[in-house]
C-alpha positions in Angstrom: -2.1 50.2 33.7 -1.1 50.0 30.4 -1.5 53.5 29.2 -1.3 56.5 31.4 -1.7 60.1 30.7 -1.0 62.1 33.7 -2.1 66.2 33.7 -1.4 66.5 29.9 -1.2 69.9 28.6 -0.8 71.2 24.7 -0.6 74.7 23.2 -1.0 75.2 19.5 0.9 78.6 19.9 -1.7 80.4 21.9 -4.4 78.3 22.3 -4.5 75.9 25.1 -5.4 72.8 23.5 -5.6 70.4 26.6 -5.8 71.3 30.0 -4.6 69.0 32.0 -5.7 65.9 30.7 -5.6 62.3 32.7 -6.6 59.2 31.3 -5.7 55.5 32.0 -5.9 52.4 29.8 -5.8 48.8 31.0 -4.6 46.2 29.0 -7.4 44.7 26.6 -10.0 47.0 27.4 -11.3 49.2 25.0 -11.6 52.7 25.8 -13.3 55.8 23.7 -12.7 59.6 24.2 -15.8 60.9 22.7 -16.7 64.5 22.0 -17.7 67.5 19.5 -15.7 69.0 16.6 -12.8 70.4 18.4 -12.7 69.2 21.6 -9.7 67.9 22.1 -9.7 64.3 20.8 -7.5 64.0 17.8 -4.6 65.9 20.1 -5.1 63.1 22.8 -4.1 60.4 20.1 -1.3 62.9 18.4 -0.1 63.8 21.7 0.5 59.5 22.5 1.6 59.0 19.3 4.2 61.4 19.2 3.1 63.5 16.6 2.4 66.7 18.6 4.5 67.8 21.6 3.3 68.6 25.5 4.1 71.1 27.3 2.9 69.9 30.6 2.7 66.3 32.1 3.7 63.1 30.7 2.3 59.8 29.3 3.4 56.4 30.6 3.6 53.3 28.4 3.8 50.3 30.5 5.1 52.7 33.7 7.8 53.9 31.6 7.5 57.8 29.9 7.5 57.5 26.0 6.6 61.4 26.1 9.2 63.4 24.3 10.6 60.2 22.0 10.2 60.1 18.5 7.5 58.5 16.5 9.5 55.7 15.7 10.5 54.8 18.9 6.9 54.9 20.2 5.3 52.8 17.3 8.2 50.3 18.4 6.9 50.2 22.1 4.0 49.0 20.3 1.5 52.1 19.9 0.1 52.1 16.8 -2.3 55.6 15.5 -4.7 54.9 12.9 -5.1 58.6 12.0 -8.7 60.1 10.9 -9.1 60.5 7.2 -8.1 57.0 6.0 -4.3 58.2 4.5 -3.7 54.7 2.7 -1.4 55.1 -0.7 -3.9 55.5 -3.1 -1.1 54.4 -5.8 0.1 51.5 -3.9 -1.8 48.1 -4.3 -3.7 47.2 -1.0 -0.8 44.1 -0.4 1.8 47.0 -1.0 -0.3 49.4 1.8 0.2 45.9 4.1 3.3 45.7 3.6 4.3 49.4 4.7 2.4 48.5 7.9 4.9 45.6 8.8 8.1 47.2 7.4 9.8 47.7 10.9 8.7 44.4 11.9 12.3 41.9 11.6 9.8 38.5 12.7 8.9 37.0 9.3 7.1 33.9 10.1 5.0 36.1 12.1 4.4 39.1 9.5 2.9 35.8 7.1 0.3 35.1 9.7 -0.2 38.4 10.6 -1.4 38.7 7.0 -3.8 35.5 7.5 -5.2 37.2 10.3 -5.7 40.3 8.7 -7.4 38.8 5.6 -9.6 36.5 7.8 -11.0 39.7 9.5 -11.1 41.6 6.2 -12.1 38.9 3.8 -12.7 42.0 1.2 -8.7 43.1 1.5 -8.0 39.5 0.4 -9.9 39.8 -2.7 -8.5 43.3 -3.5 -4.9 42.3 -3.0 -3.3 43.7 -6.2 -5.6 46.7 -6.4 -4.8 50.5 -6.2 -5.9 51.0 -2.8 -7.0 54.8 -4.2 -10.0 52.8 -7.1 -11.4 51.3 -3.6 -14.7 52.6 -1.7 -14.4 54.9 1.5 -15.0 52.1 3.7 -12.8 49.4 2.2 -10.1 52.3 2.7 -11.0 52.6 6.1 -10.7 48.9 6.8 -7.4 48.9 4.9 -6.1 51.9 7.4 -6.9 50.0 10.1 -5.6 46.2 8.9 -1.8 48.1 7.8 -2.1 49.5 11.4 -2.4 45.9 13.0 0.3 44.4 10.3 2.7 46.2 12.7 1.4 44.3 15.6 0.0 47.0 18.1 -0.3 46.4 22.4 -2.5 49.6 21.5 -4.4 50.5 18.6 -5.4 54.3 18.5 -8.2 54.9 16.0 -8.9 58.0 14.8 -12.8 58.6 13.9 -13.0 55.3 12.0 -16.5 55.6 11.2 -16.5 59.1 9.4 -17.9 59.5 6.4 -19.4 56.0 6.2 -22.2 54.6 5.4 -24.5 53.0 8.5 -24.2 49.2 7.6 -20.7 49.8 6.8 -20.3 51.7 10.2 -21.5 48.4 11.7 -19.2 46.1 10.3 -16.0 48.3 11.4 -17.2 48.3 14.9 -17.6 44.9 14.6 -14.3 44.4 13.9 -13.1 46.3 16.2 -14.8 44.3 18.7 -12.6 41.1 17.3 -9.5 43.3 17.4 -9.8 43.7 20.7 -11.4 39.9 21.7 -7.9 38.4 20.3 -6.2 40.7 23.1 -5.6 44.2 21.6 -6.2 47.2 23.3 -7.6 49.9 21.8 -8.2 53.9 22.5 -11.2 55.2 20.0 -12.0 58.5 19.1 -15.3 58.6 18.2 -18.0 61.5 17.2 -20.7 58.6 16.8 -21.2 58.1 20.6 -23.3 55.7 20.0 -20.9 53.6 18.4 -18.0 54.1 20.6 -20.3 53.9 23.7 -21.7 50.7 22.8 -18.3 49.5 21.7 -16.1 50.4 24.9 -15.6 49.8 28.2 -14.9 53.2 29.8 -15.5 56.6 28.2 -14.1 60.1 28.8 -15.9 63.1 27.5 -14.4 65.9 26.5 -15.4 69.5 26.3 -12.9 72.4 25.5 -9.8 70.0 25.7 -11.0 68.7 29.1 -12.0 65.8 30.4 -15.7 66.7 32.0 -17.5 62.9 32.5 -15.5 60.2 32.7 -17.3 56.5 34.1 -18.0 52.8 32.5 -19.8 53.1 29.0 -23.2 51.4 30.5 -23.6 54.6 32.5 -22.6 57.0 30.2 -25.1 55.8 27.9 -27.6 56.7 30.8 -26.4 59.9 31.9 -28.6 62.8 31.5 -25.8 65.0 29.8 -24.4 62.4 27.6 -28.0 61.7 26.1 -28.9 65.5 25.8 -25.0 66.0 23.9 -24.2 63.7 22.2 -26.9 60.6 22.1 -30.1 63.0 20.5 -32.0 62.0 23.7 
């Protein structure tokens, strides 16, 4: 197992975020926590990533715990979070946004084709090089959030919502690519309100309600499950 999350709990001073929470990610699968507003799934990805703190349980990264470290140390084990919202530097050019992504990363000769790769999946980054990534449209900001997030070379790629806010054929092309992402060997853990989307895109699924896990099975059955339809798919 790549990933593990073993009986996870958070508090946000009173409130009981995630109740024992257990997930596991193999290597090069894809895997989507889907969910409404508030369930629980941002916290999953803050909680890997560092950014919030448990207070029960721990998370495994190749068997060994990376809960409690700092942010740096975890992006450095090679778990990279794509947050929701976009966050690229609106003043900095998108080849300056790139850069930022790799700026850990000592391996130069590898950071230059990192950047081939990057601009062969994005061809649209590649003509925006020396623009202010802020002039760009919502989903050519998206796709730069996720391309910095490969530049530093992920295991695991945690994306945050990547399809809020955009329009349908643009949603289409980022789950395309996500589908390549993951086709040249990179895992990924997607957080997804468009169940749809994510369904259709991953492997396995968990489904949260409440900050706990309630269905959790292969994406082909979710997508047929009576509960999942009536949720989340408008069945």
């Amino acid at each position: 197992m790549l990933l593990e999350l073993k009986d996870i709990n958070v508090h946000y001073g009173k409130i009981h975020a995630l109740k024992d929470i257990s997930i596991g990610i193999e290597e090069k699968a894809i895997v989507c926590l889907i969910g409404a507003n508030g369930a629980g799934k941002s916290t999953v990805l803050r909680t890997i990533s560092g950014l919030t703190s448990i207070t029960g349980g721990e998370v495994r990264f190749n068997n060994t715990k990376i809960s409690g470290l700092p942010v740096d140390l975890i992006v450095e084990f090679g778990i990279v979070h794509v947050p929701e919202g976009r966050r690229v530097f609106a003043e900095l050019t998108v080849q300056e946004n790139l850069n930022l992504g790799a700026y850990k990363r000592k391996d130069k000769l590898a950071v230059r084709k990192d950047f081939e790769k990057v601009f062969n999946l994005f061809p649209i980054l590649a003509k925006r090089k020396t623009q202010k990534a802020g002039t760009m449209s919502g989903g050519e900001q998206q796709m730069l959030a996720v391309a910095r997030g490969l530049m530093a070379n992920p295991k695991i790629l945690l994306l945050d919502e990547p399809s809020l806010g955009l329009a349908p054929i643009i949603v289409e092309e980022i789950g395309d690519i996500i589908s390549k992402i993951n086709q040249v060997g990179t895992t990924v853990l997607l957080v997804e309100q468009n169940a749809h989307m994510a369904l259709r895109l991953a492997n396995f699924g968990y489904v949260l309600e409440a900050g706990r896990i309630i269905l959790e099975d292969e994406t082909n059955k979710l997508l047929y499950d009576e509960r999942v339809q009536k949720a989340y798919l408008g069945a």
